[in-house]
N, C-alpha and C positions, 0 to 999 in steps of 0.2 A: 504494500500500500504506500510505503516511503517514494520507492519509486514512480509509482503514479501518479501521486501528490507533486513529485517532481515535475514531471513531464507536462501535466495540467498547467504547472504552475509558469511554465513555458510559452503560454498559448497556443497550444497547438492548433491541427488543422482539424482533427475527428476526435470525438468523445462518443463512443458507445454506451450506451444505457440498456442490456439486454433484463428480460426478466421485467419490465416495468409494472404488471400487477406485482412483484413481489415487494418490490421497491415498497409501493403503497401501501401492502399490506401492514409490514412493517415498523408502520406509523413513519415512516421519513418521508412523506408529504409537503409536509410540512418545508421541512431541507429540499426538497426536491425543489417546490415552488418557490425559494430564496434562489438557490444554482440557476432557475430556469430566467430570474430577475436579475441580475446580474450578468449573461451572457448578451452579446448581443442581437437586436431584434431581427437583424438580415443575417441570415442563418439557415443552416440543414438543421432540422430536428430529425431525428432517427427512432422513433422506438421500437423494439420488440418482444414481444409475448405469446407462448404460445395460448395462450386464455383474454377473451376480452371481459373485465368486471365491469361494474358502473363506474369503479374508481378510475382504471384505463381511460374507458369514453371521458371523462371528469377533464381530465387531463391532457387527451388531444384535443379536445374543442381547446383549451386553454390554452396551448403552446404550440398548436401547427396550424400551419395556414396551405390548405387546399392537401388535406389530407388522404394519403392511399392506403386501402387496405387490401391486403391481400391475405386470401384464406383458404383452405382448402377442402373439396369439396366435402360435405357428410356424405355421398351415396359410395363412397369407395371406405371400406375398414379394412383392419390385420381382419387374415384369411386363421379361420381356429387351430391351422395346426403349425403354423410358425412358434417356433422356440427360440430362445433369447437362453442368450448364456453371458456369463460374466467372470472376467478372465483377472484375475490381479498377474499385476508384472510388476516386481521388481526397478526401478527407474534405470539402474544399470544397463537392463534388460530391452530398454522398448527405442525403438528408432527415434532420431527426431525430426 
């Protein structure tokens, strides 16, 4: 987080916000809507979630202007006999 804090603190050119229902969840709303008053107005806002709440909606009417959503369809699901596995590696171990 030192690091990020750095590099923010740089101006940079991209800040990602992923997860933004959990952000809210949270209670950092609050923080959220100071960070979001503080950058400036001509700007990319970026969010993403995979779940829309009312707090999401809340929150994009507030801070994007000419909003796209993108979602994927409900008529397609996991088919019943996919399996999912979960594999721990070692850091040594995994490519980077």
């Amino acid at each position: 987080m030192v690091q990020q804090s750095i590099k923010i603190a740089k101006h940079p050119h991209i800040i990602v916000l992923d997860e933004a229902d959990r952000l809210l969840n949270e209670d950092f709303e609050e923080s959220l809507n100071e960070i979001l008053g503080m950058i400036p107005r001509e700007r990319r806002t970026f969010l993403f979630s995979a779940t829309m709440t009312k707090k999401v909606e809340k929150l994009q009417r507030v801070c994007l202007r000419n909003p796209v959503k993108i979602e994927a369809s409900t008529k397609y699901s996991t088919v019943d006999t996919l399996k999912q596995q979960f594999r721990f590696l070692p850091a040594n171990h995994k490519a980077i």
